[in-house]
Structures are given as C-alpha cells and as structure tokens.
N, C-alpha and C positions, 0 to 999 in steps of 0.2 A: 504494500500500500504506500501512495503517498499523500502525506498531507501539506497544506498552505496554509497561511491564515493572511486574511483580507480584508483591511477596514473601511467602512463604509458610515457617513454621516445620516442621519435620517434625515432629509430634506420637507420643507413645510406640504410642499405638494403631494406628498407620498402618504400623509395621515387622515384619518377621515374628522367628523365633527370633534372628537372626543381627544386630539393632537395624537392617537394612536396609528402605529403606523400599518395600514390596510394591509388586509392578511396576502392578498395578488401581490403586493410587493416583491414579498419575500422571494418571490419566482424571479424578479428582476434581479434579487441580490444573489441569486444562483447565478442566471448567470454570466452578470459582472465577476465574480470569483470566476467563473468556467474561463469567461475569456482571459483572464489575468493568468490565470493557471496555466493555459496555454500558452499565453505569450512568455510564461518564466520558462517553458522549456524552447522555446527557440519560434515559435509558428503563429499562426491566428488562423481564424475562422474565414478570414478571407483568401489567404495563400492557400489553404484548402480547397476552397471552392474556385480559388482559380485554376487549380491542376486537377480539377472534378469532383470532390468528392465534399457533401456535403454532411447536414448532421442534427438530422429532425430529434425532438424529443419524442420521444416510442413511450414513455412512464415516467409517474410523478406521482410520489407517495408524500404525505408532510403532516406534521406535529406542533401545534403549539402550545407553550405550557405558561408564556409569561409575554407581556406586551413591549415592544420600540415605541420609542417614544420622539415627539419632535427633538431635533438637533443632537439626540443620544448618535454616538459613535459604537456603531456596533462592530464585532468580529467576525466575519462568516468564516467558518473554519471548512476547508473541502477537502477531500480528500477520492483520490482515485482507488479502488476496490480491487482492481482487476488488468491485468493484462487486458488491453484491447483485442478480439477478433474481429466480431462482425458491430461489437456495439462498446460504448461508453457507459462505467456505471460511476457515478458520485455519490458519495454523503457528503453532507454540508449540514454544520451546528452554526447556530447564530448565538454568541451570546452579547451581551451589555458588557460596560466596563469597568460594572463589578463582578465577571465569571460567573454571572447567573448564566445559565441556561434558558432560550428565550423560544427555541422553534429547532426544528430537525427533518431533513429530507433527503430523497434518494429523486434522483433523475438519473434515467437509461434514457442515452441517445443512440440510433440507429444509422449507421455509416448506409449513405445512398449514393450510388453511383447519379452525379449530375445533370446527365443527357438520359438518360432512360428513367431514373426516379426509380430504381431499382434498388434493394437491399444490396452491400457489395461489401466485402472483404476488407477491414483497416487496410490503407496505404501501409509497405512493408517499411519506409520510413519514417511513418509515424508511431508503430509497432517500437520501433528501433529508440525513439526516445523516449521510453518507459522502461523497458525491456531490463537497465539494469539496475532498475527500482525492485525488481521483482522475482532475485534470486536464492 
C-alpha cells in the first residue's frame, strides 16, 4: 500500500446553511488527493488520456462520523490498496486538525481504453510506478 496525506481548506462555497461542509464535497476532496497523488509519482490524468487511457469511477462507498467545517483545514489521507491491473482502488480518511476522524471512503476506478470506451488493461508504465511500493 501506499499512502499521502493532502491538505485541503474548507472553502465558504463548499458548506451548506449550517457553514457545514456538504457531504458531495467530500467526493471532490477525493479526488483533489487522486490527482495530487498522481502527480507525486510522476503523471496526471491528462498525460493519461493523452496516450489513451482514461479513468471512470466504476465505485464509491463513504462514511461519515463527524462534520468540516467552514475554513477548517482538513487532511485527506489516501492511500492506494493495490497493484493496478485493470482498475484503481483508494481509501481516503478525512480528518480535522485535531486527528479526529471526520469521513472514510473507497473509490474503484476502471482503466478504459479512450477510443472504444472499453475496459483495458493498466498502461505497463503506469503498473511500473507503483510496482515497487508493492513488494
């Protein structure tokens, strides 16, 4: 496994009447963390789909035990599960910046070939940089 952790400020537009921060968000703060995550090992979501391969969310499971709040700085902590094959699995904890525990989830994304929209196989160079997280 590997984990990051990645901080994120609750912005005023992100909470509803109550300055809490709308549980949909939390989806966004995945995956802000996804893309940062990929960008620490070398890549993005765009050099991906420029050489084909793109990266629908296939599943979404999530947890909330405690509320964000406006302007709280939260931690999304994520973490990759698994060698990639044909799919991407994360966990991701949110906490506040007291180490409470604030929300928990798993998103499986599903590698698609770009032109046909078809299920396809990790690139073997993206394989390559996880591969020695995972010996």
């Amino acid at each position: 496994m590997i984990t990051k952790d990645f901080e994120i400020r609750v912005r005023y537009k992100e909470t509803d009447a109550m300055g809490v921060l709308h549980h949909a968000n939390y989806l966004v703060y995945y995956e802000q963390a996804r893309t940062e995550f990929l960008r620490s090992f070398g890549t993005t979501y765009r050099e991906m789909e420029e050489r084909g391969v793109m990266l629908p969310v296939v599943d979404v499971v999530m947890k909330y035990f405690r509320p964000a709040r406006y302007d709280d700085v939260v931690t999304v902590r994520i973490t990759l599960v698994e060698l990639p094959a044909a799919r991407l699995t994360f966990d991701h904890e949110v906490y506040n910046a007291a180490g409470e525990l604030l929300n928990t989830g798993r998103v499986v994304l599903g590698y698609v070939d770009a032109a046909t929209r078809r299920p396809c196989r990790a690139p073997a160079d993206h394989i390559d940089l996880f591969r020695p997280y995972f010996k």
